[in-house]
C-alpha positions as CSV (number, residue, x, y, z in Angstrom):
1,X,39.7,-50.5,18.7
2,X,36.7,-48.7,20.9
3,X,39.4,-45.4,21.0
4,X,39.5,-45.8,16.5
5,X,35.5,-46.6,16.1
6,X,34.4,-43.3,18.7
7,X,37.8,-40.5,17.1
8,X,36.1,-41.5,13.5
9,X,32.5,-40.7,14.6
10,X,33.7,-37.4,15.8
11,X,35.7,-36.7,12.2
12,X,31.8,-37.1,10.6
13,X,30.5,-34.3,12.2
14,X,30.6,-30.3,11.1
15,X,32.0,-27.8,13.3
16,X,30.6,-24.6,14.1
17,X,32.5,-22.4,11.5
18,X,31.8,-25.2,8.7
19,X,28.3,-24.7,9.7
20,X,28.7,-20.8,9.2
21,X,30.3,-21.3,5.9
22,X,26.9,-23.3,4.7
23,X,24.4,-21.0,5.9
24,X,26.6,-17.9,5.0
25,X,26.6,-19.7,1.1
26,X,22.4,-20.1,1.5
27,X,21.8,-16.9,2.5
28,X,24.2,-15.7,-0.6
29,X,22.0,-17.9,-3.1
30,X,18.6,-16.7,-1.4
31,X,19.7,-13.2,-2.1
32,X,21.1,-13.7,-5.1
33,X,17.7,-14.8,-6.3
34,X,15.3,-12.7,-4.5
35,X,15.6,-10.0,-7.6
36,X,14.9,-12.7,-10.1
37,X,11.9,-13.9,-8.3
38,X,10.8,-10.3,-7.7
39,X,11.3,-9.3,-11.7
40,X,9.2,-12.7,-12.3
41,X,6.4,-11.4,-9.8
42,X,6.0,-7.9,-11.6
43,X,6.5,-9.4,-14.7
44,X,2.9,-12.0,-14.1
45,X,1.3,-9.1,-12.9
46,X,2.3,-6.7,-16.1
47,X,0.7,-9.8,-18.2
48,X,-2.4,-10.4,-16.2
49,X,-3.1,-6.4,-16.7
50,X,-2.4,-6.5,-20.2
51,X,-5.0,-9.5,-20.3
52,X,-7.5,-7.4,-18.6
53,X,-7.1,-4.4,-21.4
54,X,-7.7,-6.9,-24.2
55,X,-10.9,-8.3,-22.5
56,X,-11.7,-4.5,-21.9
57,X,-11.3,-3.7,-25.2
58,X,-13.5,-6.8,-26.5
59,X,-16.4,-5.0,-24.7
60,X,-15.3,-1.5,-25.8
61,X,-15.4,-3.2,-29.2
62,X,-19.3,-4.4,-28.6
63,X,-20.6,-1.4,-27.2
64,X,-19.3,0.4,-30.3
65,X,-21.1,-2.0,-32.6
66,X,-24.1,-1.2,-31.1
67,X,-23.8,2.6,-30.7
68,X,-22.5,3.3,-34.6
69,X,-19.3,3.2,-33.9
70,X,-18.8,5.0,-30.9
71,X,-16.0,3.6,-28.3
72,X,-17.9,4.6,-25.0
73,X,-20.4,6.5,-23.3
74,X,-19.6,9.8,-22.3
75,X,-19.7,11.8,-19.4
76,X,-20.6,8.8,-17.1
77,X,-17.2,9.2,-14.5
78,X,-17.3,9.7,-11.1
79,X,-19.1,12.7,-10.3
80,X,-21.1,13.0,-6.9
81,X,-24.2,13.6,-9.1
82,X,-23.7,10.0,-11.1
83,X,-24.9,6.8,-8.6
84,X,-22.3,4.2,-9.0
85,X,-25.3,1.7,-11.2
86,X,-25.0,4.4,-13.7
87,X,-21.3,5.0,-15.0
88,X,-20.1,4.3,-18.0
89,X,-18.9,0.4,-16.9
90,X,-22.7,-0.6,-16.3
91,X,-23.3,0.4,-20.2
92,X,-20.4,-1.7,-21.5
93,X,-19.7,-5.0,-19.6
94,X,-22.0,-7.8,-19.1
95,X,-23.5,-8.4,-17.1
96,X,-23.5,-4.9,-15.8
97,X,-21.3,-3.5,-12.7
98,X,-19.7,-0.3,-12.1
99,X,-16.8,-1.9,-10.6
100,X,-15.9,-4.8,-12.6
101,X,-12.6,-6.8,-11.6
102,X,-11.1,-6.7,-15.3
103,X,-11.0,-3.2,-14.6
104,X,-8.5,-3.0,-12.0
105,X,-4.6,-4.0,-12.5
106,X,-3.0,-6.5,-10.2
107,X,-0.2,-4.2,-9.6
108,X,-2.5,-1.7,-8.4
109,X,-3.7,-1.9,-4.7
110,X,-6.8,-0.2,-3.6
111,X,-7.1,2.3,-6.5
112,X,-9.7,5.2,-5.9
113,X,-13.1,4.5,-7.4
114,X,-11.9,0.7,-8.0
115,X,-10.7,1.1,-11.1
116,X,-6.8,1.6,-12.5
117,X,-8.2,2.0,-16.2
118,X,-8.9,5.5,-17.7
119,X,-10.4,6.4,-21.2
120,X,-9.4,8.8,-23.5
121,X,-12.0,11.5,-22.9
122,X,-10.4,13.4,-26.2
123,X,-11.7,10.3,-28.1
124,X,-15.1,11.2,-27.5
125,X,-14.6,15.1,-27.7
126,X,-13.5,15.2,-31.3
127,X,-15.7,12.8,-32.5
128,X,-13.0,9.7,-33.1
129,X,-15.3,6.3,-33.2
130,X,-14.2,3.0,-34.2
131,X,-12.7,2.9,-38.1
132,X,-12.9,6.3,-38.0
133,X,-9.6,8.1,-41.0
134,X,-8.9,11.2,-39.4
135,X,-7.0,10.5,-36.7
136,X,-4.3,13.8,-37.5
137,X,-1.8,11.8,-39.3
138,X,-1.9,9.1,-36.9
139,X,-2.6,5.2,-37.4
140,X,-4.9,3.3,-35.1
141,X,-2.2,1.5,-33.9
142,X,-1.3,5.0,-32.4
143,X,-4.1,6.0,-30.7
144,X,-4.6,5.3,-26.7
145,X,-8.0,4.3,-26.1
146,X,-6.7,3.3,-22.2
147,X,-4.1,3.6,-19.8
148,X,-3.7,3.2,-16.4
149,X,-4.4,6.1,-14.0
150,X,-2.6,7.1,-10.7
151,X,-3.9,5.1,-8.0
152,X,-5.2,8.4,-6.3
153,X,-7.1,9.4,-9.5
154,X,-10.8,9.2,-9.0
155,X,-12.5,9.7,-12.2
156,X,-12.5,7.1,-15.5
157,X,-12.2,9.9,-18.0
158,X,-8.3,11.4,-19.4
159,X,-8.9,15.0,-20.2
160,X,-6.7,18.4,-20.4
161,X,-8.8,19.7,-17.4
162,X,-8.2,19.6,-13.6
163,X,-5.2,17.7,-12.8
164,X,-2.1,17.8,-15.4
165,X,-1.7,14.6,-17.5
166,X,0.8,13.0,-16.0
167,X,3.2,13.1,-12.4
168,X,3.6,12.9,-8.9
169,X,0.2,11.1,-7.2
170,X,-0.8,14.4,-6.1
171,X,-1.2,15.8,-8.9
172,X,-1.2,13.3,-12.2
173,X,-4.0,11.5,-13.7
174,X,-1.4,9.0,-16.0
175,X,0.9,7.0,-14.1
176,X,3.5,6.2,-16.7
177,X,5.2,3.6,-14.5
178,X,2.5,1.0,-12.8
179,X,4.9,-2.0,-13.3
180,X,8.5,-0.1,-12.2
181,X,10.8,1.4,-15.0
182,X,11.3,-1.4,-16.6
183,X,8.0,-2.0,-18.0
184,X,6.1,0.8,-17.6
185,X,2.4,1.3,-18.2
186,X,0.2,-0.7,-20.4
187,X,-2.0,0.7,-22.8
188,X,-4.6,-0.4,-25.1
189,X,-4.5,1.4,-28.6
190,X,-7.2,1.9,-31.1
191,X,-6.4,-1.2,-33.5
192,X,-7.2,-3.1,-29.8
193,X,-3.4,-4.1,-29.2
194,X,-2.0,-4.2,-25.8
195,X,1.2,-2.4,-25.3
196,X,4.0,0.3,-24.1
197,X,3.4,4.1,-25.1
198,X,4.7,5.2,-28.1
199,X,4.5,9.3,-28.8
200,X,4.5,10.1,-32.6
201,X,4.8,13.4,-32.1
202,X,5.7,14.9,-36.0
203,X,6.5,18.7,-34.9
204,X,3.5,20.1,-35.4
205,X,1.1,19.1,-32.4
206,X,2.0,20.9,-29.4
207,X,-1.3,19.9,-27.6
208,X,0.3,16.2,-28.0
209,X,3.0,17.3,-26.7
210,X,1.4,18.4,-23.5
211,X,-0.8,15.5,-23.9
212,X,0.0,12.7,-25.7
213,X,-3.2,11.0,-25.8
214,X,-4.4,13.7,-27.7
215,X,-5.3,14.0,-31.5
216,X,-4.0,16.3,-33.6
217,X,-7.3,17.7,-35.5
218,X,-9.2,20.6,-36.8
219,X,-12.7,19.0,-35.7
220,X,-15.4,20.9,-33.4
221,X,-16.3,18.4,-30.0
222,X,-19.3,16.3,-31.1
223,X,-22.4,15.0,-29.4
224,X,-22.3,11.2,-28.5
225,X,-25.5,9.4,-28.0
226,X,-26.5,8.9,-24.4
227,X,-27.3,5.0,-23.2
């Protein structure tokens, strides 16, 4: 009877290749999930950025109401000549601060200048406000007003000069993929919608071609007020 009760309590317990199987079939699952949870991680951070555009643009949208319509001050980047309590960010978000959190993307670690968020300087330069019509064929639902700039990038201003538009870190002021190729870069548009890039390029604007932030238009650059 001893010999039965002490054979069955060895039956009860795993051997060593049993207990290979199990942890081989974990470490299966784990990596079989580790790309889901890694898709739902850059997914979070693509919506918290596309949350901070939308707040950005609320403030955009208040400075312009109190400027005649204009979407931001000009010519208040980064420059070595400009103290950091005097660029454009102070002007537009209250209370004021040249670095303000909403201004840098989740996704983005240590961005130059602390800031992932870059204006359209051509905005400015041909005279495009808030409700403005001539927009060269385009709606406002076309129109970048922001994107997110290489991490490397200093300035807050997108403009043909200097660096080309968009590439390599060394070189591009657009990054085009923040969030990975699957989601891209966000953008906020003129209408003050949040969303992917969309390039209505009708065959006759080659500068949007080379820039696609650009305007097609005829107009002279115009003088924005100062603040």
């Amino acid at each position: 009877m001893g010999l039965h009760v002490r054979a069955s309590k060895r039956k009860r317990g795993f051997t060593l290749v049993e207990l290979l199987v199990v942890i081989g079939i974990i470490a299966l699952l784990i990596a079989m999930l580790m790309p889901s949870l890694s898709r739902a991680r850059q997914q979070a951070k693509w919506v918290a950025c596309q949350s901070n555009l939308r707040q950005v643009g609320v403030f955009l949208q208040i400075y312009s109401n109190q400027w005649r319509g204009w979407i931001y001050p000009p010519g208040l980047g980064a420059n070595p000549s400009i103290p950091k309590d005097s660029r454009w960010p102070v002007h537009v978000f209250k209370p004021g601060i040249w670095n303000p959190p909403v201004m840098t993307c989740p996704n983005d670690v240590e961005p130059v200048e602390e800031h992932t968020y870059i204006i359209n300087a051509h905005l400015g330069d041909r005279g495009v406000k808030f409700g403005s019509r001539d927009l060269g064929g385009l709606t406002p639902s076309d129109v970048v007003v922001m994107g997110e700039k290489v991490t490397s990038w200093n300035d807050y201003y997108m403009n043909a000069g200097g660096r080309r538009f968009a590439g390599d870190y060394a070189m591009g002021k657009v990054d085009t993929f923040k969030h990975g190729t699957r989601l891209g870069s966000n953008y906020l548009y003129m209408d003050l919608h949040v969303g992917s890039f969309r390039d209505r390029d009708d065959g006759g604007a080659l500068d949007r071609r080379l820039d696609p932030w650009d305007i097609p238009s005829e107009n002279p650059p115009a003088t924005q007020p100062s603040s």
